[in-house]
TORKOL-4160 file (C-alpha; in steps of 0.2 Angstrom, whole numbers, padded with zeros to 4 digits, m for minus):
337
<pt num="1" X="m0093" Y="0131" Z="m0024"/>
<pt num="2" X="m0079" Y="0141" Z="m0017"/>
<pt num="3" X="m0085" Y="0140" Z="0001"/>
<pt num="4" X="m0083" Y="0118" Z="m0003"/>
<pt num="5" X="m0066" Y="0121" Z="m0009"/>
<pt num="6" X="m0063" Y="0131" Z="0004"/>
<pt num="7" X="m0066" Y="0118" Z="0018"/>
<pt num="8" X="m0059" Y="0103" Z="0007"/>
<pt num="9" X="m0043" Y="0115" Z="0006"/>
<pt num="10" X="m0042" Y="0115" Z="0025"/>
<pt num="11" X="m0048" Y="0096" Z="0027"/>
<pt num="12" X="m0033" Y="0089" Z="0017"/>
<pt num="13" X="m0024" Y="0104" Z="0024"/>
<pt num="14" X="m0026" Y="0105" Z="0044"/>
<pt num="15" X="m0035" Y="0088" Z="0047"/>
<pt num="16" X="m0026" Y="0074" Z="0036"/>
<pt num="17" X="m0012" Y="0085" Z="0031"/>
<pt num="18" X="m0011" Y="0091" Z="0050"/>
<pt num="19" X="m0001" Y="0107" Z="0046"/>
<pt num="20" X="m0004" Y="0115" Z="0062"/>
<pt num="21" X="0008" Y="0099" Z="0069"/>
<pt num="22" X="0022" Y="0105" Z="0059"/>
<pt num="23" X="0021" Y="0122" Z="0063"/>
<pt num="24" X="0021" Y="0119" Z="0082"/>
<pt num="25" X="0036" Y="0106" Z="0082"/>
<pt num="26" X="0046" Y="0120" Z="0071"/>
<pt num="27" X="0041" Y="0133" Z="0084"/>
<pt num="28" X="0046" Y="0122" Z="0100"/>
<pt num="29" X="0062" Y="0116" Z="0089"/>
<pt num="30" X="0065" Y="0135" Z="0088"/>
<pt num="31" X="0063" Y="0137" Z="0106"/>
<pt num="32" X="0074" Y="0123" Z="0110"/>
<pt num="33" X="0088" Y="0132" Z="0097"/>
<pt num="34" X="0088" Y="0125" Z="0084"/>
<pt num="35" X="0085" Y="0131" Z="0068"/>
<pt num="36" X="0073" Y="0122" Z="0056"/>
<pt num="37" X="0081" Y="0130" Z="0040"/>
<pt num="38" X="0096" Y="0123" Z="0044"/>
<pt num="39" X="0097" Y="0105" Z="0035"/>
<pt num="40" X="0101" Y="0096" Z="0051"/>
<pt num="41" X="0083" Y="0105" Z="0060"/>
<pt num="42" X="0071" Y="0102" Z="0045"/>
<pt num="43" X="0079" Y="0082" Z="0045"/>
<pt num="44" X="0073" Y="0083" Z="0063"/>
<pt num="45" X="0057" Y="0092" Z="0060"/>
<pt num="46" X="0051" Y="0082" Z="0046"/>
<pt num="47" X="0055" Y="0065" Z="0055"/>
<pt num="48" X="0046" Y="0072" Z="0073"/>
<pt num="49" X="0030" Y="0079" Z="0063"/>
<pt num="50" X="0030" Y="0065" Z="0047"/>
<pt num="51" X="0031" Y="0051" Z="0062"/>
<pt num="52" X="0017" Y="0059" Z="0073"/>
<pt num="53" X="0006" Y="0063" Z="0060"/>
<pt num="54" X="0006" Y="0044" Z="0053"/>
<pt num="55" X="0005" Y="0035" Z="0067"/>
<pt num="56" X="m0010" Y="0046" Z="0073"/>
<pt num="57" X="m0018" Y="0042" Z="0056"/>
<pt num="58" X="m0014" Y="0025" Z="0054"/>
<pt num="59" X="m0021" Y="0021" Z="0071"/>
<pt num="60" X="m0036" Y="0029" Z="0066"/>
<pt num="61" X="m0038" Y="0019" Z="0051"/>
<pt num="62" X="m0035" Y="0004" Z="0057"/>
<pt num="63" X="m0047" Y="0003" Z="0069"/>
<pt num="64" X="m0060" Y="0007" Z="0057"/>
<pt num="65" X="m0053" Y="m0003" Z="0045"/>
<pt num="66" X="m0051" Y="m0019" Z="0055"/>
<pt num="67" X="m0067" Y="m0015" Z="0064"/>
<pt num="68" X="m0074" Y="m0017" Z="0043"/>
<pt num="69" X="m0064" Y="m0031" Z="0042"/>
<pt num="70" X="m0072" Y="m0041" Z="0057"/>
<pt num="71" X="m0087" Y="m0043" Z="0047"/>
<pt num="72" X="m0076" Y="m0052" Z="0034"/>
<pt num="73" X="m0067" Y="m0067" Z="0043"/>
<pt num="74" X="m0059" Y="m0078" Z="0030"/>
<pt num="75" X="m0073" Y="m0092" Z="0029"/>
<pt num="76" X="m0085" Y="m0078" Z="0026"/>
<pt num="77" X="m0074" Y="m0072" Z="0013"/>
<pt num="78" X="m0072" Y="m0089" Z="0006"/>
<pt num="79" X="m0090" Y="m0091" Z="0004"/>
<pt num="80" X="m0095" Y="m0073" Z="m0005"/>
<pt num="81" X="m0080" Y="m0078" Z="m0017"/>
<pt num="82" X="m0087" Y="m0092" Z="m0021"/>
<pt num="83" X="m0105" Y="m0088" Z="m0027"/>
<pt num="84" X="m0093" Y="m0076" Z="m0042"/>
<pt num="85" X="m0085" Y="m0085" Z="m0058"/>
<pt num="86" X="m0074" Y="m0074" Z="m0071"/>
<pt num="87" X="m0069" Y="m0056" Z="m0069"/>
<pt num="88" X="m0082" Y="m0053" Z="m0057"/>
<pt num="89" X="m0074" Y="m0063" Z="m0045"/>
<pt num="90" X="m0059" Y="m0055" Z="m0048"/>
<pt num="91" X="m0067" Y="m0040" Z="m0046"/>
<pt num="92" X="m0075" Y="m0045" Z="m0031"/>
<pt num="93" X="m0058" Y="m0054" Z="m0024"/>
<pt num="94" X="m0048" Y="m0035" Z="m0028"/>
<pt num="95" X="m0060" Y="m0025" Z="m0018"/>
<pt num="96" X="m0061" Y="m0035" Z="m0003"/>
<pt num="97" X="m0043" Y="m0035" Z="m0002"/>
<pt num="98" X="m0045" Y="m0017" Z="0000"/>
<pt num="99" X="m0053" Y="m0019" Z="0018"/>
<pt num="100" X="m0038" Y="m0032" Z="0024"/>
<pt num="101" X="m0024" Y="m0020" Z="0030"/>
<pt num="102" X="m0011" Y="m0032" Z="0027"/>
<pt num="103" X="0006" Y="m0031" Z="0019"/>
<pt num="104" X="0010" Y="m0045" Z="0006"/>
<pt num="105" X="0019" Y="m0055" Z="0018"/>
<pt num="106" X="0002" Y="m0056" Z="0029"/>
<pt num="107" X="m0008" Y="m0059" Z="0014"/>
<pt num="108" X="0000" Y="m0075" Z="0010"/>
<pt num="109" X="m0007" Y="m0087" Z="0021"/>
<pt num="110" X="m0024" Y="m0080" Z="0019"/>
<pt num="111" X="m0019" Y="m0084" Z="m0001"/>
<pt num="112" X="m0016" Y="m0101" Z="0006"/>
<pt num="113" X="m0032" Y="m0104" Z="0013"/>
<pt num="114" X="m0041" Y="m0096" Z="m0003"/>
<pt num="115" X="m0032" Y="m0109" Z="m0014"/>
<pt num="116" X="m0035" Y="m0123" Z="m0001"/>
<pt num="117" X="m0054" Y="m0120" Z="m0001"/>
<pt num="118" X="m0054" Y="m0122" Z="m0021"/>
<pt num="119" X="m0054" Y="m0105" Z="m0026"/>
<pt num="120" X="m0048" Y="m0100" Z="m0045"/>
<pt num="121" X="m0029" Y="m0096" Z="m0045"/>
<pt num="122" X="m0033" Y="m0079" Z="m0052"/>
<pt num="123" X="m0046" Y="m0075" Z="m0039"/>
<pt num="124" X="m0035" Y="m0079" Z="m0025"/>
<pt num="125" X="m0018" Y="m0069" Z="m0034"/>
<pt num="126" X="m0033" Y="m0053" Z="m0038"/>
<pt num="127" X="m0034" Y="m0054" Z="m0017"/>
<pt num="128" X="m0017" Y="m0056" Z="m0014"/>
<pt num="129" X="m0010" Y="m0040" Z="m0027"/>
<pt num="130" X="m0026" Y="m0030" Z="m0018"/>
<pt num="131" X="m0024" Y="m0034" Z="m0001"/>
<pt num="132" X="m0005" Y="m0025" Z="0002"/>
<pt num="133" X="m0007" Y="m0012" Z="m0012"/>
<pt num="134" X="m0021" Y="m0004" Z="m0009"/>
<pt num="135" X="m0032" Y="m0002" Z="0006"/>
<pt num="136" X="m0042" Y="0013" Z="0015"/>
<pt num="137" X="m0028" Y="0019" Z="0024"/>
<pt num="138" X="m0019" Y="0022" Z="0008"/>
<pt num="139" X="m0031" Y="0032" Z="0001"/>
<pt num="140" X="m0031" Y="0042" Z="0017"/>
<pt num="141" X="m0013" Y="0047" Z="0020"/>
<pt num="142" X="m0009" Y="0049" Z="0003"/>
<pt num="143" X="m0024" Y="0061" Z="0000"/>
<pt num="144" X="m0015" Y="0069" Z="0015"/>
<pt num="145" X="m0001" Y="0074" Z="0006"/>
<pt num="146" X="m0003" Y="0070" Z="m0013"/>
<pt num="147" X="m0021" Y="0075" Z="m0015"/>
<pt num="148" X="m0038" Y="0068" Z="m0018"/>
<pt num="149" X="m0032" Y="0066" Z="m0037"/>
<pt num="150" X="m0018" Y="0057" Z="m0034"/>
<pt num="151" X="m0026" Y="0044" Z="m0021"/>
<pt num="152" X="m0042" Y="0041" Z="m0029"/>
<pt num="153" X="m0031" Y="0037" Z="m0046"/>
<pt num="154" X="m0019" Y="0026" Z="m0037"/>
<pt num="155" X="m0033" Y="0016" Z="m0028"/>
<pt num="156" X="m0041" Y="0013" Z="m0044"/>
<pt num="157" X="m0026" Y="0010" Z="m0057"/>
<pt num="158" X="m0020" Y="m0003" Z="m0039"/>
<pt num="159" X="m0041" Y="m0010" Z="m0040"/>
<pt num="160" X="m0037" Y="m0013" Z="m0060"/>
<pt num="161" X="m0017" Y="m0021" Z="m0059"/>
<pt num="162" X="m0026" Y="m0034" Z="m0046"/>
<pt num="163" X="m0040" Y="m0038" Z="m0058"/>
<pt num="164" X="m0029" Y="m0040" Z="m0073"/>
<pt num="165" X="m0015" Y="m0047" Z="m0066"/>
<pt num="166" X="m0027" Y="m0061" Z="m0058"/>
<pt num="167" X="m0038" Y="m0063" Z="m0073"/>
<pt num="168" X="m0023" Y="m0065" Z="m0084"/>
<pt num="169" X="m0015" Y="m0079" Z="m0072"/>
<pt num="170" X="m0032" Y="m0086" Z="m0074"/>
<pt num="171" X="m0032" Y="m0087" Z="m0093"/>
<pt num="172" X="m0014" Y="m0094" Z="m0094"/>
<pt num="173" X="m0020" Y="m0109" Z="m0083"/>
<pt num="174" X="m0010" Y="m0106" Z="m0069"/>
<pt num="175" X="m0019" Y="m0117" Z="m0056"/>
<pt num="176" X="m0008" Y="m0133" Z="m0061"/>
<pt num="177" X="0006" Y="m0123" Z="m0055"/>
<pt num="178" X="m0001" Y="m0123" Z="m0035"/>
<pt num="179" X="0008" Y="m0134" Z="m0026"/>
<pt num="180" X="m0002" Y="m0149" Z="m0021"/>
<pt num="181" X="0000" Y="m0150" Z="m0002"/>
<pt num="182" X="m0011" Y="m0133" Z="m0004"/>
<pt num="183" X="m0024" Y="m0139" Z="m0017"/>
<pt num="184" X="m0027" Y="m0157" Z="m0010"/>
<pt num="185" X="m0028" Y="m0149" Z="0009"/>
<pt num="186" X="m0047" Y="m0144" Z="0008"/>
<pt num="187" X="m0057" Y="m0133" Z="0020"/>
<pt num="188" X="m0065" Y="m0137" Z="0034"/>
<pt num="189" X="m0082" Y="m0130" Z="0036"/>
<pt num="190" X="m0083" Y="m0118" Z="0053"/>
<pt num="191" X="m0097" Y="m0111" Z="0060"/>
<pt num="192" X="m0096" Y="m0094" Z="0057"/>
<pt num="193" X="m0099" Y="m0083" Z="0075"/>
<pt num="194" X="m0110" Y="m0067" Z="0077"/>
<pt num="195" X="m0098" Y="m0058" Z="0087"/>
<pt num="196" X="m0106" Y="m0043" Z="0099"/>
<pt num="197" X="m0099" Y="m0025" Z="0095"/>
<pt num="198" X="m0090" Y="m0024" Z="0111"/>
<pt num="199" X="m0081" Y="m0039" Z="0105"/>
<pt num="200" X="m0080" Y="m0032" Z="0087"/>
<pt num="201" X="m0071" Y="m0013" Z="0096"/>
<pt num="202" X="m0058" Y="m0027" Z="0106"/>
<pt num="203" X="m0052" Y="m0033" Z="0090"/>
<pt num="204" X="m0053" Y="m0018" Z="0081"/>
<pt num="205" X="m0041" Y="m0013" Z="0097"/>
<pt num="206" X="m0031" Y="m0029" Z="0097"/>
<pt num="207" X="m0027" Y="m0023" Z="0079"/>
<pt num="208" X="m0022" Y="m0006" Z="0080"/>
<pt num="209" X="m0009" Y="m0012" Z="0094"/>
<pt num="210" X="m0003" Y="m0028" Z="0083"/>
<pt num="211" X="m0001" Y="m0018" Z="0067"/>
<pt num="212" X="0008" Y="m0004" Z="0076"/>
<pt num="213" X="0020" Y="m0016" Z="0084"/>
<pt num="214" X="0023" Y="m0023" Z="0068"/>
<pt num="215" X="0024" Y="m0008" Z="0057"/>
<pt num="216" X="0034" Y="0002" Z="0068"/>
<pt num="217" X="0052" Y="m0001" Z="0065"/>
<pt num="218" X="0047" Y="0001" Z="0042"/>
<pt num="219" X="0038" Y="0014" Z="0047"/>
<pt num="220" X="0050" Y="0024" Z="0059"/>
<pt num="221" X="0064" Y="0017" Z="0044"/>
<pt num="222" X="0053" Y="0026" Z="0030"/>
<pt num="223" X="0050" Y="0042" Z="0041"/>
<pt num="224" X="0070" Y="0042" Z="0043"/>
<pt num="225" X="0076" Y="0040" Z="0024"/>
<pt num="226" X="0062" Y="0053" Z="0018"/>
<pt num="227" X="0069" Y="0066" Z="0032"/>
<pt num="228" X="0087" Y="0061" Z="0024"/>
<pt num="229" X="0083" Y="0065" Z="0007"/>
<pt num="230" X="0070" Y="0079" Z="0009"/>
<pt num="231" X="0085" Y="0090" Z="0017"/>
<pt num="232" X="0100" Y="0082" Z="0015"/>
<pt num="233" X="0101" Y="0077" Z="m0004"/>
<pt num="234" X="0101" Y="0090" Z="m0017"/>
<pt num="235" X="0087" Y="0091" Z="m0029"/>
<pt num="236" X="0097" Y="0090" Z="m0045"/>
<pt num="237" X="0102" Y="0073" Z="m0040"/>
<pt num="238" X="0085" Y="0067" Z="m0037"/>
<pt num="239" X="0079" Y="0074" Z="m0053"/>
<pt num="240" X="0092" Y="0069" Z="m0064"/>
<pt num="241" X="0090" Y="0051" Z="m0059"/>
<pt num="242" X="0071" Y="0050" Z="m0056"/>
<pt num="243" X="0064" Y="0065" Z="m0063"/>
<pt num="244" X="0053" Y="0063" Z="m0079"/>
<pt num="245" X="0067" Y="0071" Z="m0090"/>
<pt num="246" X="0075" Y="0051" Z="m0087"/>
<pt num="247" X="0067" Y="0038" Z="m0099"/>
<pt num="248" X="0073" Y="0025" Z="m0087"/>
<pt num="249" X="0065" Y="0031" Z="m0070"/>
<pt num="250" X="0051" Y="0020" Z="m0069"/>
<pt num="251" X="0060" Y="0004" Z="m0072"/>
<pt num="252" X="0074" Y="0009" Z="m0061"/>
<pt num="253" X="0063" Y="0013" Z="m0047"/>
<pt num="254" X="0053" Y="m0001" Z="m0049"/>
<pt num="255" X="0067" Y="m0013" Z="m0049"/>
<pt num="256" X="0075" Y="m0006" Z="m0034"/>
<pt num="257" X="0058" Y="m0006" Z="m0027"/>
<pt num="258" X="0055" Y="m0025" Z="m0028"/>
<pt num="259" X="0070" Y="m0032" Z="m0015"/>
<pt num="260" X="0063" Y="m0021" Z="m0002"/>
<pt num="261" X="0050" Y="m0025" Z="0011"/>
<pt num="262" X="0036" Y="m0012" Z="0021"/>
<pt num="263" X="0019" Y="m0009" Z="0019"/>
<pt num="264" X="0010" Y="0005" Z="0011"/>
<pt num="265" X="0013" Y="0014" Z="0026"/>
<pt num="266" X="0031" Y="0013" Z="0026"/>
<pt num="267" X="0032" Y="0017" Z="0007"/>
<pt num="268" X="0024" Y="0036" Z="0009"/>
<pt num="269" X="0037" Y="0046" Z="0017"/>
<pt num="270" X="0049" Y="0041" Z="0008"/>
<pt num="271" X="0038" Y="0047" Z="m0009"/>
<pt num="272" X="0034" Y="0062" Z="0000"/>
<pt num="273" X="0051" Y="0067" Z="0000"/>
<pt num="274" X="0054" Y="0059" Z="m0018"/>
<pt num="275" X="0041" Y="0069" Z="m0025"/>
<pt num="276" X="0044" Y="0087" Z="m0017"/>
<pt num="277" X="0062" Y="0085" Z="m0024"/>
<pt num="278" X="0054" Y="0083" Z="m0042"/>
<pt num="279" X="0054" Y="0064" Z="m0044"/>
<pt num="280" X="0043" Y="0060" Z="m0056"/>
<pt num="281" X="0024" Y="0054" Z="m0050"/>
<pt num="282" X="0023" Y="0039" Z="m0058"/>
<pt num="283" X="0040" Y="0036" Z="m0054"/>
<pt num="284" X="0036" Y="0037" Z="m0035"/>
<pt num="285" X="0020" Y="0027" Z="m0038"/>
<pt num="286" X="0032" Y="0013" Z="m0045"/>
<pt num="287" X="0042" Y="0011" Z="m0032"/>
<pt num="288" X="0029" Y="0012" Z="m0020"/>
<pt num="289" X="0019" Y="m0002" Z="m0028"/>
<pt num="290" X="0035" Y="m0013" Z="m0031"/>
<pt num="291" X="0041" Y="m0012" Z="m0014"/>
<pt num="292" X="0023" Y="m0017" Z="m0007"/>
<pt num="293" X="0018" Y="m0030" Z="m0020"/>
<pt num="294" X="0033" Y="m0039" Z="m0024"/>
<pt num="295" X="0043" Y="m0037" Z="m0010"/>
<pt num="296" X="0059" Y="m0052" Z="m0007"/>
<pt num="297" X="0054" Y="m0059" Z="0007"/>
<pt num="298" X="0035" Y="m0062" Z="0003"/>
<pt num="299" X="0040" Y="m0067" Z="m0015"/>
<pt num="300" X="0051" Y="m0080" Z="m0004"/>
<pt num="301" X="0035" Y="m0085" Z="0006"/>
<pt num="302" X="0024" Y="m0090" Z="m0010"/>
<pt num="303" X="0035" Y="m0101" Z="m0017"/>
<pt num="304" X="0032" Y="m0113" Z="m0003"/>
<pt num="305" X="0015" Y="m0112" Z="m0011"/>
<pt num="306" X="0017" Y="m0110" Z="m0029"/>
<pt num="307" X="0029" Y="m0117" Z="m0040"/>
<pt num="308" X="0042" Y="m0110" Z="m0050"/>
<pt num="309" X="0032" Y="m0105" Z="m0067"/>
<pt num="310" X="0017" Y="m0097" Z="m0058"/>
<pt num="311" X="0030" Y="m0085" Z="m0046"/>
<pt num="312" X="0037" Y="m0080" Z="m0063"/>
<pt num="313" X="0023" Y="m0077" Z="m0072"/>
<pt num="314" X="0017" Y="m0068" Z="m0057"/>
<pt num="315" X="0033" Y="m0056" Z="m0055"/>
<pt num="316" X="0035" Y="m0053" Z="m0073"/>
<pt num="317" X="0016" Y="m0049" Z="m0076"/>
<pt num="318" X="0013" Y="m0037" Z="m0059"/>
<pt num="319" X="0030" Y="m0030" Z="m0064"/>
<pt num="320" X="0026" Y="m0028" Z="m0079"/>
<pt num="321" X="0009" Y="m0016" Z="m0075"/>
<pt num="322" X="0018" Y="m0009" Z="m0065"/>
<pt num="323" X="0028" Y="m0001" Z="m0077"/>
<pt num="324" X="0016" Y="0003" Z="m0088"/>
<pt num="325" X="0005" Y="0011" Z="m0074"/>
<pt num="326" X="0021" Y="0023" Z="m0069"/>
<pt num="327" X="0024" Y="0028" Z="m0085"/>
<pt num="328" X="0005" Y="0032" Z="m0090"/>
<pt num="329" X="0009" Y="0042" Z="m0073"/>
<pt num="330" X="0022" Y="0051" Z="m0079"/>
<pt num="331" X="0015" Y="0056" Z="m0095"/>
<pt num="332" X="m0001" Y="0064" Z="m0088"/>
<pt num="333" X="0005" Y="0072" Z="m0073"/>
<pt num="334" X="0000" Y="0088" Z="m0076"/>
<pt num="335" X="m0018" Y="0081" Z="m0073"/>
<pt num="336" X="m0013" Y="0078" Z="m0056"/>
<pt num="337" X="m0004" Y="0090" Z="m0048"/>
């Protein structure tokens, strides 16, 4: 048993947390004179390594993930949805969304497409809360620095906000509330293609390079404010104001969470930093969530779809889980770390 901790110790340590990176850009910082205890050197250190170390990982991931996804084109998605009714299509709906490594504001036309075809309204707002919120990649790089515990419990709390939230839409017969340019568009029927596995690695490829491109700038953003508060803002400050000790954390970083736009991706340095200077955990799972799920300018894009009672209900029930899901966080930490 020890020797399996042992290497599961070393795999989160050396291969997803790739601490042998930071200790090599803090020797050849050293070597270029400056000093990584100084504030200024571990900003710079923690940018270099935090930056490298994602975009290796991401790339990774998103070629397997897209590579995943290539077998799930969106009429094909279409159809598997449709054979489910009830929670088992929300069900069904959530974990696909899982192998679509979008952010909220690439969900949406996809959401479209789904409500064009006929889908329930809660089957296709299940895919769109899953599809940004939770994915492979997430798991991954936050295992890398939160731990197998923390990832596993934010991909499934993430799984169960999608199915409930969308099951709950669904029960408050929200479908009226679709606007009917969308509804009345219909699906055209398209032959689905048996792609070759050469073509299946292109995409996978074309993928990595798209998402990269796009992700970049939130991402290098993200990499740049964790650097900022991880050496340059004192601890006490973060604590005070997000720490577990205020009975206000979650719904303060859930609310400045929601105006903000990135993926996942661009979310995790900036709650690694957060978290090492004693944020609270559900606090930082929060904000995290609320910056991806209910981001402005995505919220912006689904009104063109929905109308003004179904984006409310929406906001105020995912906000809502949110909350509850960050405090529930915060109250059994200690299980977690």
């Amino acid at each position: 048993m020890q020797i399996i901790a042992s290497l599961w110790d070393f795999f989160q340590q050396q291969i997803l947390g790739m601490k042998w990176l930071n200790e090599l850009i803090g020797n050849a910082l050293t070597a270029l004179g400056l000093e990584t205890n100084s504030r200024l050197g571990g900003s710079v250190q923690f940018f270099i390594y935090d930056s490298i170390k994602i975009f290796i990982l991401l790339s990774l991931l998103i070629f397997i993930i897209s590579y995943v996804q290539s077998h799930f084109p969106p009429e094909r998605t279409k159809k598997i949805l449709s054979r489910f009714h009830g929670i088992a299509a929300n069900t069904l709906a959530a974990l696909l969304g899982t192998v679509t490594p979008f952010c909220s504001c690439s969900s949406i036309p996809l959401f479209i497409g789904f409500s064009g075809a006929g889908l329930p309204v809660g089957v296709t707002f299940s895919f769109l809360i899953s599809s940004p919120l939770v994915d492979l990649g997430s798991l991954v790089l936050l295992m890398s620095i939160f731990g197998g515990k923390v990832a596993v419990a934010y991909v499934i709390v993430g799984l169960i906000l999608a199915i409930t939230a969308g099951s709950l839409i669904e029960k408050l017969g929200m479908g009226k509330y679709v606007e009917s340019f969308i509804t009345s568009a219909g699906s055209s029927v398209i032959e689905l293609s048996q792609p070759t596995r050469r073509n299946r690695l292109r995409y996978a490829s074309d993928q990595v390079k798209a998402t990269l491109q796009k992700v970049a700038p939130y991402l290098l953003a993200g990499v740049g404010i964790g650097a900022v508060i991880h050496n340059l803002i004192p601890e006490v400050w973060i604590q005070s104001i997000l720490g577990n000790d205020n009975p206000f954390s979650v719904v303060l970083a859930t609310l400045v969470g929601i105006p903000m736009y990135a993926d996942i991706f661009g979310t995790i340095p900036v709650a690694e930093s957060l978290f090492f200077k004693g944020a609270g955990l559900g606090t930082i799972l929060a904000f995290m969530m609320a910056v991806t799920a209910l981001s402005l300018p995505s919220m912006i894009m689904l009104r063109k779809a929905v109308k003004p009672k179904l984006l409310a209900a929406f906001i105020c029930i995912v906000t809502g889980g949110i909350i509850i899901i960050g405090y529930l966080f915060n109250t059994f930490q200690f299980l977690f770390i």
